[in-house]
C-alpha positions as CSV (number, residue, x, y, z in Angstrom):
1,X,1.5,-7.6,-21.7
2,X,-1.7,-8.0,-23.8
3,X,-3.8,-6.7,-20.8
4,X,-1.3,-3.6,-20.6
5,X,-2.1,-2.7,-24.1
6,X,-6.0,-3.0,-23.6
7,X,-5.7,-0.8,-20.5
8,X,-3.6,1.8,-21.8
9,X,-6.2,2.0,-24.9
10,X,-9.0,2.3,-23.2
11,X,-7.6,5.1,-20.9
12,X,-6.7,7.1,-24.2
13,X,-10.2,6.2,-26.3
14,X,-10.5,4.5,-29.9
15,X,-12.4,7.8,-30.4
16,X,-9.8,9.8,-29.6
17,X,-7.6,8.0,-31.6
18,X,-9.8,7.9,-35.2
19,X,-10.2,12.6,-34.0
20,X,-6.3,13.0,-33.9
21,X,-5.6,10.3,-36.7
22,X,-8.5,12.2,-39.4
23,X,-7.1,15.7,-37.5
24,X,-3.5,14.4,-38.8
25,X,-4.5,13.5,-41.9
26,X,-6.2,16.7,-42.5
27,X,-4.1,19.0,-41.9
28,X,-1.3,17.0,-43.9
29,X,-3.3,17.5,-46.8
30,X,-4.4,21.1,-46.5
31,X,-0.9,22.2,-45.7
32,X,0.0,19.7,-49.1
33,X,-2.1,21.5,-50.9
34,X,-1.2,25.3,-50.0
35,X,2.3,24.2,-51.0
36,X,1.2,22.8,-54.6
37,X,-0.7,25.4,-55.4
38,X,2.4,27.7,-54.6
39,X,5.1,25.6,-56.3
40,X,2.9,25.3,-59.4
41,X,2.6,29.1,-59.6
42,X,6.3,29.3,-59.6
43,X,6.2,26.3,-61.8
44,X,8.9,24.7,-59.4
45,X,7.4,21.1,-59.5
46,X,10.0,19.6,-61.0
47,X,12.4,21.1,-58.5
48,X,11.1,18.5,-56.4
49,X,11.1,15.4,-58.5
50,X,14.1,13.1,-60.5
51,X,14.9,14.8,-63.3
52,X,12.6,11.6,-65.6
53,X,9.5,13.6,-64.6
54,X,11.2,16.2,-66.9
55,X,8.5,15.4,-69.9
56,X,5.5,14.4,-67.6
57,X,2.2,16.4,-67.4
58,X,1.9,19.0,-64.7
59,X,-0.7,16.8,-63.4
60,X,0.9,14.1,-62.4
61,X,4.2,16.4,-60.7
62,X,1.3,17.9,-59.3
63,X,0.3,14.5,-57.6
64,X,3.8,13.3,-56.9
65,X,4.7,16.8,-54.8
66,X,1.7,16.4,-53.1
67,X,2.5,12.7,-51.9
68,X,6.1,13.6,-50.9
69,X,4.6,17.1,-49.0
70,X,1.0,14.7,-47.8
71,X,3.6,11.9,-45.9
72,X,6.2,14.2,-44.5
73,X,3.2,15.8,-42.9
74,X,1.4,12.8,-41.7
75,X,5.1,11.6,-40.2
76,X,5.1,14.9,-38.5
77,X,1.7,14.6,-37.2
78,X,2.4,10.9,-35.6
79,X,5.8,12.4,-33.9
80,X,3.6,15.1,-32.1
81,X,0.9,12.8,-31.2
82,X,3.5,10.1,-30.0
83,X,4.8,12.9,-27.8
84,X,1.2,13.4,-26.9
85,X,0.6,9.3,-26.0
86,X,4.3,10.0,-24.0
87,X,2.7,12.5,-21.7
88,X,-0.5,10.7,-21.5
89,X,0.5,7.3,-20.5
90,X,3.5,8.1,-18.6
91,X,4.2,11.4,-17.4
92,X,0.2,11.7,-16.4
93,X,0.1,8.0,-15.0
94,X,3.5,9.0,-13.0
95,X,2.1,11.9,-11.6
96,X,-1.3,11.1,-11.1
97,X,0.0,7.9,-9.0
98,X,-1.9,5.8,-12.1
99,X,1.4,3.9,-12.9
100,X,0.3,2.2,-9.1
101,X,-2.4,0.2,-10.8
102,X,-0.3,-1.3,-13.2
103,X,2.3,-2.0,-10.7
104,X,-0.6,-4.6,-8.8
105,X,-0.8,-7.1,-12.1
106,X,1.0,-9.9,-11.1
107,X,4.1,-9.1,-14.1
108,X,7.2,-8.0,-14.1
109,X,8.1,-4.2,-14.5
110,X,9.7,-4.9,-17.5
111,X,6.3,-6.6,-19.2
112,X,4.5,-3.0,-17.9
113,X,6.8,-0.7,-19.7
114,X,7.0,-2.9,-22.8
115,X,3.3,-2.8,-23.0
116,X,3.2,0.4,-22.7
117,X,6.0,1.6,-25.3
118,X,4.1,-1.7,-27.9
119,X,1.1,0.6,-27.3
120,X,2.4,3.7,-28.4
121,X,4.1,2.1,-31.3
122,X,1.0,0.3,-32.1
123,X,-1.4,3.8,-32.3
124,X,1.2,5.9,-34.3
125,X,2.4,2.0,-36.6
126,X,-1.2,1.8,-37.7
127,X,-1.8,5.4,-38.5
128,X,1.4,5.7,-40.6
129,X,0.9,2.5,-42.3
130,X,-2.7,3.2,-43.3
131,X,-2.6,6.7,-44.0
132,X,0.8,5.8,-46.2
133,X,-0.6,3.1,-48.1
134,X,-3.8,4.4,-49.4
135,X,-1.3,7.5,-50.4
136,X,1.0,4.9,-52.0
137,X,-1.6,2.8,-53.7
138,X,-3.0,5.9,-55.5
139,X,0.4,7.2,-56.6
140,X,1.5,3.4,-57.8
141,X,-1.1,3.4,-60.0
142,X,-0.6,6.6,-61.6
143,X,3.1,5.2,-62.4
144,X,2.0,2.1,-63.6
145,X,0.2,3.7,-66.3
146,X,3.1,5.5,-67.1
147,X,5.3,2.7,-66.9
148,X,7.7,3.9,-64.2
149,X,8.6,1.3,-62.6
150,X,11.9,1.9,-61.0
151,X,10.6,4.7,-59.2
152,X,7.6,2.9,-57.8
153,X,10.1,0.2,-56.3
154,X,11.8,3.5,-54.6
155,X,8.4,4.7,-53.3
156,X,8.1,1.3,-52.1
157,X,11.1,1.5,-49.8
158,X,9.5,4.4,-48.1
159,X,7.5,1.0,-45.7
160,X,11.1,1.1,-44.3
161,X,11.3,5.0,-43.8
162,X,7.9,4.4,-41.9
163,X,9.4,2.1,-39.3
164,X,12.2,3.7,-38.3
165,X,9.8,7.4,-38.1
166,X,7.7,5.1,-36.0
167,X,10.8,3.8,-33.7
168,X,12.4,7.7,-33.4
169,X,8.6,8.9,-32.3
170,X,9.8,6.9,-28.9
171,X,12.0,9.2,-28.3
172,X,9.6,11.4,-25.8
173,X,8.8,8.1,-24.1
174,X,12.5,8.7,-22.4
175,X,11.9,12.2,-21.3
176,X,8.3,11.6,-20.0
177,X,10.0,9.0,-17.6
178,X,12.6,11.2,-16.6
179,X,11.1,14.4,-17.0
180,X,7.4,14.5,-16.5
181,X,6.0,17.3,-17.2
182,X,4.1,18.6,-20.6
183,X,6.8,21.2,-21.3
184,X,9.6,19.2,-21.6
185,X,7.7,16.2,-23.4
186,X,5.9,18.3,-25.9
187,X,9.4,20.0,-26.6
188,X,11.3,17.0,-27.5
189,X,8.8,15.9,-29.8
190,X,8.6,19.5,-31.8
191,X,12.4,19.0,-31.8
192,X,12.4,15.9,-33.4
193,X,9.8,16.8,-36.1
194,X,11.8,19.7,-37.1
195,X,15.5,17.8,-37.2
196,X,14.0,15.0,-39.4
197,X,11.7,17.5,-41.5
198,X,15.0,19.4,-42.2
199,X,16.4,16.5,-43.3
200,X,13.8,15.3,-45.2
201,X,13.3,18.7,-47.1
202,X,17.3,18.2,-47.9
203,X,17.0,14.5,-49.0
204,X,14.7,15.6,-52.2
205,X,18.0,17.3,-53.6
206,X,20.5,14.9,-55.5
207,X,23.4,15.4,-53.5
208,X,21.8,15.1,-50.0
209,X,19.6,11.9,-51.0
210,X,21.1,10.0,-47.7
211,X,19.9,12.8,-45.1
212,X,16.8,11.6,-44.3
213,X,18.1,7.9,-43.9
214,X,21.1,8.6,-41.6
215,X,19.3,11.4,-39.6
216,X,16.4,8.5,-38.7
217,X,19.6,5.8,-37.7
218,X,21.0,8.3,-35.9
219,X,17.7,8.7,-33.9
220,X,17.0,5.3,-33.7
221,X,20.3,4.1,-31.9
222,X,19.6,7.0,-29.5
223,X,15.6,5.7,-28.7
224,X,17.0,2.3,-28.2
225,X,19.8,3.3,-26.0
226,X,17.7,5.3,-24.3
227,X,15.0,3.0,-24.1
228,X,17.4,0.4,-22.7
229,X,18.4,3.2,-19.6
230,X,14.4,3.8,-19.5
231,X,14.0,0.6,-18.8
232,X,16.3,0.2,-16.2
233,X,15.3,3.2,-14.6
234,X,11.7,2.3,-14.5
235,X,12.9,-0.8,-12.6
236,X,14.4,0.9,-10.1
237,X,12.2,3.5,-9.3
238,X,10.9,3.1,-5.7
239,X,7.1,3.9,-5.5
């Protein structure tokens, strides 16, 4: 399986990879940053945060907005670009007869498609993760100083957020197996961005806290369901 992975990386480029992960990162904070300076304006920061920001400086509301805005972005940006890794390594390898090279390593079906679904996970894992935690190390140390400690424990919990965005950007893995063309790939992951961005959006008000949460279950029983019928599908395909 560890040959899989090296295969499939070096068909899409470690260059590539560090262009679309800095492209991601980018544009999350540029589109952060538009919003900011529009929310400040309307001096609607605190419409955003817990209601013990109340007395804090502008400054850091400022900086707290801009993390929730900077990692919704960057989870967006890892959804499209796991759509993109979807088309690449299986509805291109499918229809470019690629998927026959794999096929002659002497392991079983099941090892190929693992490798190749441990590979997407891996590109999107480690550009969530490190993007995330330089975000959150910043942030924690902005609350330490002001001695909030509760809500850095909740910023904390957003590691587990991560891995279930990262397990629900699988999700157009199943429709480049089944349906490999570009459209229909590139659609279900611009579906999926705006379903959880809706519910993220929703989540930062009081009552609606649990969106975001049970939106991302939700998705993540259907990616392993569907992963599970992928699967069996991919061993059954006659080439």
């Amino acid at each position: 399986m560890l040959k899989i992975i090296k295969l499939e990386l070096s068909q899409i480029g470690i260059i590539k990879i560090i262009i679309y992960s800095l492209g991601i990162l980018l544009g999350a904070i540029i589109l952060s940053l538009i919003i900011i300076q529009g929310l400040m304006k309307d001096h609607k920061l605190l419409n955003m945060l817990p209601a013990i920001f109340a007395q804090s400086s502008t400054v850091l509301q400022a900086r707290l907005v801009f993390y929730y805005f900077e990692i919704s972005f960057i989870r967006a940006g890892i959804l499209l670009f796991g759509g993109f890794l979807a088309f690449r390594l299986i509805a291109q390898a499918f229809s470019q007869q690629q998927i026959m090279q794999l096929l002659t390593y002497p392991i079983s079906r099941t090892q190929i498609y693992g490798g190749i679904m441990l590979t997407i996970m891996l590109i999107i894992g480690l550009i969530l993760i490190i993007f995330h935690g330089v975000s959150l190390l910043i942030i924690q140390r902005e609350l330490r100083q002001q001695n909030f400690a509760i809500f850095r424990l909740f910023l904390t919990k957003d590691w587990f957020l991560d891995s279930l965005f990262i397990i629900s950007g699988l999700i157009p893995t199943m429709i480049a197996l089944f349906k490999p063309h570009v459209g229909y790939v590139t659609s279900s992951a611009l579906i999926l961005i705006i379903i959880l961005c809706n519910a993220a959006v929703a989540s930062y008000r009081p009552e609606n806290m649990s969106w975001l949460f049970i939106i991302l279950l939700l998705s993540c029983v259907i990616c392993i369901l569907g992963q599970i019928g992928s699967l069996w599908n991919f061993n059954k395909l006659d080439f």
